[in-house]
N, C-alpha and C positions, 0 to 999 in steps of 0.2 A: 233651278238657279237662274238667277236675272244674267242679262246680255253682258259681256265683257266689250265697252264700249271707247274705251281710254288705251290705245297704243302707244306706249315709252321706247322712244328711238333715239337708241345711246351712242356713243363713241367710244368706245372703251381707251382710246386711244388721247383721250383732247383732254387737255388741262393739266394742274400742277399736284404736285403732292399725291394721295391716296388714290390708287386706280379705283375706274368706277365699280368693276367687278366686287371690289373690297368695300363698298359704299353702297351695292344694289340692293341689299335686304334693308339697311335701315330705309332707303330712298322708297322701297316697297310699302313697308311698314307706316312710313308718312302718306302715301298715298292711300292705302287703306286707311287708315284713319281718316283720311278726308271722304272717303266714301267712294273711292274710285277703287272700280276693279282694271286690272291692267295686265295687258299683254305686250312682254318686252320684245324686242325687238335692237340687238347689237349689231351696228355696221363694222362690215369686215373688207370696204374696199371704197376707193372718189366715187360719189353718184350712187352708190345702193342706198341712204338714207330718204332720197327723192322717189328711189320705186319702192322703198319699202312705204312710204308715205303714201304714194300715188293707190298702192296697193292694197293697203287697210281703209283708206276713204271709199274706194269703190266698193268693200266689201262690207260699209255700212258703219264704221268706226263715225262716233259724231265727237272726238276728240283725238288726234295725234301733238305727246309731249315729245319736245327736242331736249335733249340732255346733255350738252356739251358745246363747244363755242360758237363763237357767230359762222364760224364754218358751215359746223352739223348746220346750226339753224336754217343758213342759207339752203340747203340740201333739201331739208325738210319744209322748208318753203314753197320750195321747186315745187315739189311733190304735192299740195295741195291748191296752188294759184287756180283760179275759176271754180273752185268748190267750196260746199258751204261748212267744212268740216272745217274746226277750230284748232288752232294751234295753239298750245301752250309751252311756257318755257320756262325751265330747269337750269339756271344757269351752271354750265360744267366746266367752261373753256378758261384757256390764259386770261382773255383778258373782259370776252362778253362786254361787247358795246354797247349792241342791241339796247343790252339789259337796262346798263346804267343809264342810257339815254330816257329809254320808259320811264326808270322807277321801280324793275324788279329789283327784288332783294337778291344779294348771291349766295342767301344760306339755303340749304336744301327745304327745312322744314319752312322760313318767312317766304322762300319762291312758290313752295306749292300752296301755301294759303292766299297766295292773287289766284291759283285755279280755283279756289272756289269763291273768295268773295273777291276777286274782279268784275268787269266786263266784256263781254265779248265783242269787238269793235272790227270794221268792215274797213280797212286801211287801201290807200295806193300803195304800189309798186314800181321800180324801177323794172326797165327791160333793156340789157344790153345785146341786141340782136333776139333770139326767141329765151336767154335767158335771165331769171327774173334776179333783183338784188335787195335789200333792206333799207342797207348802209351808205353804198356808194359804187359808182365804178371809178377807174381810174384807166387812162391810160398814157403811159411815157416810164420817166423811172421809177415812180412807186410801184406797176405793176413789175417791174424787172426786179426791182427787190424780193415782193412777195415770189415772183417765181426761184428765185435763188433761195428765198430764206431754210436752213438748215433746219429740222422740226428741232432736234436737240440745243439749237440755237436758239429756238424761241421760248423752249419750253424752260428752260433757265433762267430766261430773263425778260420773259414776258413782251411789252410791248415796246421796253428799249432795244431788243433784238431788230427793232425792225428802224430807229432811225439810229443805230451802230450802222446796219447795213447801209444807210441809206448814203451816212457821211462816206463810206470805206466807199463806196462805189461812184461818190461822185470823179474817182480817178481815173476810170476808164468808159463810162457811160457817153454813149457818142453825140447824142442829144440830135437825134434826129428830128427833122422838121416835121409837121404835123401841120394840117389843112382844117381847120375847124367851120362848120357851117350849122348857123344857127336862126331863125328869125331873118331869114334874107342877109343878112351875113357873113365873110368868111373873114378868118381872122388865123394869122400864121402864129405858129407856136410851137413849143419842145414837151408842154405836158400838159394834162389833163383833169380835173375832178368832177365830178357830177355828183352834186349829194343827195340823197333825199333824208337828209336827218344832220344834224349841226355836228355830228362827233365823227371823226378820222380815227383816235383813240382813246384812252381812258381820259384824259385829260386835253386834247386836240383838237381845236374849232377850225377846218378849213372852211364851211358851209353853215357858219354859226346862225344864218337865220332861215334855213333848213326848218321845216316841222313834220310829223309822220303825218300828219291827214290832210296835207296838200299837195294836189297834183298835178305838181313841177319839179324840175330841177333845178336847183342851183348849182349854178357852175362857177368855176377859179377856171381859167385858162392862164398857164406859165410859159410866157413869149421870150423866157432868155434864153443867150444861145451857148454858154460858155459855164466850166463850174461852178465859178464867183459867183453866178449869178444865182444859181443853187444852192449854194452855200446862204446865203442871202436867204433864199426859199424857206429853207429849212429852218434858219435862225428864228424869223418872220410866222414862222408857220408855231412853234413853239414858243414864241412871247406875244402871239396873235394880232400883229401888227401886217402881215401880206398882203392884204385886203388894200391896205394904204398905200401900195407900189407902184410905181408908172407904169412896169411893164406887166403887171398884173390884171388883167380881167375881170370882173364876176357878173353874173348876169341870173335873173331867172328865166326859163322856156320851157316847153312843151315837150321837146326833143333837141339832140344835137347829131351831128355828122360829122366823123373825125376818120380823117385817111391820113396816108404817110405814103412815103413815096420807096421805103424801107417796111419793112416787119419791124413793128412794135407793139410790142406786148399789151393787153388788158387784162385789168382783173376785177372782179367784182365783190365787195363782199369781205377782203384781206383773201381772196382764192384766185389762182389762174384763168383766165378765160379768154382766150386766144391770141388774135392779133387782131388790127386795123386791114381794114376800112371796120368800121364799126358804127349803129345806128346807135342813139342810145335815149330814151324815150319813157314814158309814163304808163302805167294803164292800172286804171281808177276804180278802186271799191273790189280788186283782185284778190282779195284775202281777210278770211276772220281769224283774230289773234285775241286770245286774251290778255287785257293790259290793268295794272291798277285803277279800280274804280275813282274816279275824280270825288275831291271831296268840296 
């Protein structure tokens, strides 16, 4: 029998509608037909998607699929940055960014036909401290959102779960000050974006000129200090007008350095990931991904 060379690393957990469990035979059955033999692989806890990735690449897999949101993804990302082992993607999640930014389809059977007639392409990577990100980091209130956000909250209402929370919380959000350093300067602020891809959400351009094979970030820095101004933000951010604001930022760089003089939150990815002081940074050519062949 030939090598089983294709690892599916699910969530059984992520997305709407039909659990994946109830989906994993036909998802099988499409992969065999495309010629892939496959070894699954369900996470059952934060961070087992990254050693279970880490762990099939050392052991010779030359393909690990991610099966479920940009979450999984990120996880599974983790898990192969500096190897030459290819990630493919399945989209499972609410709301799959990643995806729609690329170009994957989000039906089972059009997603896995980019595994075989895509390309495999050699992308940058974001680095918030030693962890890696796709999408974006953020840090101020979108990341206090995503730490609060309820899963049954989001899993209902997908990506409005998260600017519901955003407005409900601008009533108690302390809006801590923040110390941004970047290209020799510092710039005071209450929040943060760093993009490396133009989508925040399904439909969301905070870093609309954002592209996956450049290695930089784009940054929004959000210098108001009170909710109005938030309020503002958020309107601005959803009619894609922010960009146009006096007390608004953007820049591109190599890296940024953002502290606080309080704990606040970052996250990466729409996932938790820690606090400030935070480095947050590039590093180039850190990942093979398969993406629809350009035509």
């Amino acid at each position: 029998m030939s090598k089983v060379e294709t690892a599916l690393i699910y969530n059984p957990k992520s997305g709407r509608g039909r659990p994946k469990e109830a989906l994993l035979d036909r998802a099988l059955s499409c992969l065999s037909d495309a010629g892939m033999k496959v070894e699954v692989f369900p996470t059952t806890a934060p961070g087992h998607a990254t050693a279970i990735a880490g762990r099939v690449s050392r052991e010779g897999f030359r393909r690990v699929l991610s099966w479920g949101g940009d979450g999984t993804l990120n996880e599974v990302a983790a898990g192969l940055v500096g190897t030459e082992t290819v990630l493919g993607i399945v989209p499972g999640g609410t709301v799959n960014v990643f995806a729609r930014e690329v170009g994957i389809p989000r039906t089972l059977e059009e997603s896995i036909r980019v595994l075989t007639e895509g390309e495999p392409t050699r992308i940058p990577v974001g680095m918030a401290g030693e962890r890696p990100f796709l999408l974006m980091a953020g840090v101020g209130i979108d990341a206090e959102v995503v730490y609060r956000l309820k899963a049954g909250f989001k899993d209902a209402l997908g990506a409005l779960a998260f600017w519901l929370d955003g407005f409900r919380m601008l009533a108690s959000y302390p809006m801590t000050p923040l110390t941004v350093r970047a290209s020799g300067r510092e710039i005071a602020a209450t929040g943060l974006i760093a993009g490396k891809l133009r989508r925040f959400g399904p439909r969301y351009f905070i870093t609309p000129a954002a592209r996956l094979d450049e290695a930089k970030l784009h940054v929004v820095v959000f210098k108001g200090r009170n909710r109005r101004d938030y309020l503002r933000y958020l309107v601005g951010v959803l009619t894609g007008r922010h960009l146009g604001f006096a007390d608004v930022e953007h820049f591109k760089t190599d890296a940024v350095d953002v502290s606080a003089v309080e704990r606040v939150r970052v996250q990466i990815d729409g996932e938790p990931a820690g606090y400030a002081p935070v480095r947050i940074g590039v590093r180039d050519r850190a990942l093979s991904i398969m993406l629809p062949r350009k035509e």
